[in-house]
N, C-alpha and C positions, 0 to 999 in steps of 0.2 A: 657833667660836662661831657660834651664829646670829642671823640679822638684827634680831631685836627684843636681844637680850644687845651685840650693838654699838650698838645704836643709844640704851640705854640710857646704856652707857658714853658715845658723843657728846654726848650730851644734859645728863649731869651736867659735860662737860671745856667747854659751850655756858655753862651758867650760872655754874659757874665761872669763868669769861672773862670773863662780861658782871659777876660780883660783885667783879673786879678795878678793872672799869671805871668802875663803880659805888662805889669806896672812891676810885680818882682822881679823880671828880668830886668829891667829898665833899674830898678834901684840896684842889685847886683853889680850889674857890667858899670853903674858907678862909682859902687864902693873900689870894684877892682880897681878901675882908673885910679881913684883918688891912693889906694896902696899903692898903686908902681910909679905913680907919677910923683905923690907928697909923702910916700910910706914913712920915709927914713927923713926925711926933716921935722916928723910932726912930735911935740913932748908926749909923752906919756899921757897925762891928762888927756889931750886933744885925740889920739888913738881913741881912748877909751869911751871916748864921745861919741866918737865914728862912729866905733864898733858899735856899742850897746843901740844908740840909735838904728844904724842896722836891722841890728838882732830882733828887738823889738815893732819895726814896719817890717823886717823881710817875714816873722813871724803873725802877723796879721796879714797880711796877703796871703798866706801859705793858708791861713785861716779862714779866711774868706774864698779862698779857692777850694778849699775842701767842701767847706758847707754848702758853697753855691751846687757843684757840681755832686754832691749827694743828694739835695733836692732834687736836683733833675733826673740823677739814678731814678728815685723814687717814684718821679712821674712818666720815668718812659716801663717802671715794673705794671704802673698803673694802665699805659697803653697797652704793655704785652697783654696784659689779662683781659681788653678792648678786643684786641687783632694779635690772638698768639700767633699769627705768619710773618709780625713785626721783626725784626731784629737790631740793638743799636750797640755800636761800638762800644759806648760808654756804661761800664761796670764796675760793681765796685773794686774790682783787684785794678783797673786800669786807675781809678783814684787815687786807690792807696799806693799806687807804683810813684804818681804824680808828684806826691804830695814829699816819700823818699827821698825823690830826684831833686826836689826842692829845696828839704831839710839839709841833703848831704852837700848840695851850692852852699846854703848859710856854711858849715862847717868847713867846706872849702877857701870862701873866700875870704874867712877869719885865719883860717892857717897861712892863706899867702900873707894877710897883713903882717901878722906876727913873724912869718917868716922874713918878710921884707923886715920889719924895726931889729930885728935877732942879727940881717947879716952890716944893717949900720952899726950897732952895739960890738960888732967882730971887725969891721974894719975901723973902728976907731979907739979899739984896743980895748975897751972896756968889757968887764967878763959880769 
């Protein structure tokens, strides 16, 4: 292949990555909602439905957004060695920062929920 036929190939494995990323915010900023808005009326059960569901799509998009955008790593290593005057933003430490930033949302937005049902459980006395 040549360097515009990979680099096209990168580009679509690049927005794909970023449309992973971009469906886990979209699922995130809902979980949040759904904690500040229904946090404290929901039973435990139903909490843990959220959550786990959550956990389990926000942890497949994180997933899919890593693999995507390491292919693409891979094929813009493939163009540098085509045209070493190439240079692309996207490396792997910029991946793995991503993928962090992502991880530490899920862990985020599991503490707010629990924090929300923790300060119903205190104002209605029960310990």
């Amino acid at each position: 292949m040549d360097e515009y036929e990979l680099f096209d190939i990168a580009a679509t494995y690049q927005e794909l990555g970023y449309s992973w990323i971009t469906v886990f915010i979209t699922v995130f900023s809902a979980y949040l909602v759904v904690a500040y808005a229904v946090g404290k009326k929901l039973s435990t059960f139903q909490v843990m439905v959220i959550t786990s569901c959550f956990i389990i799509f926000g942890g497949l998009c994180i997933f899919g957004a890593y693999g995507t955008l390491v292919q693409c790593i891979r094929l813009y290593e493939e163009i540098m060695r085509l045209n070493p005057t190439r240079q692309f933003f996207l490396t792997m430490p910029v991946a793995v920062v991503s993928v962090a930033i992502l991880c530490s949302g899920v862990v985020v937005a599991v503490w707010f929920m629990f924090n929300t049902r923790r300060q119903r459980i205190e104002q209605s006395g029960h310990k």
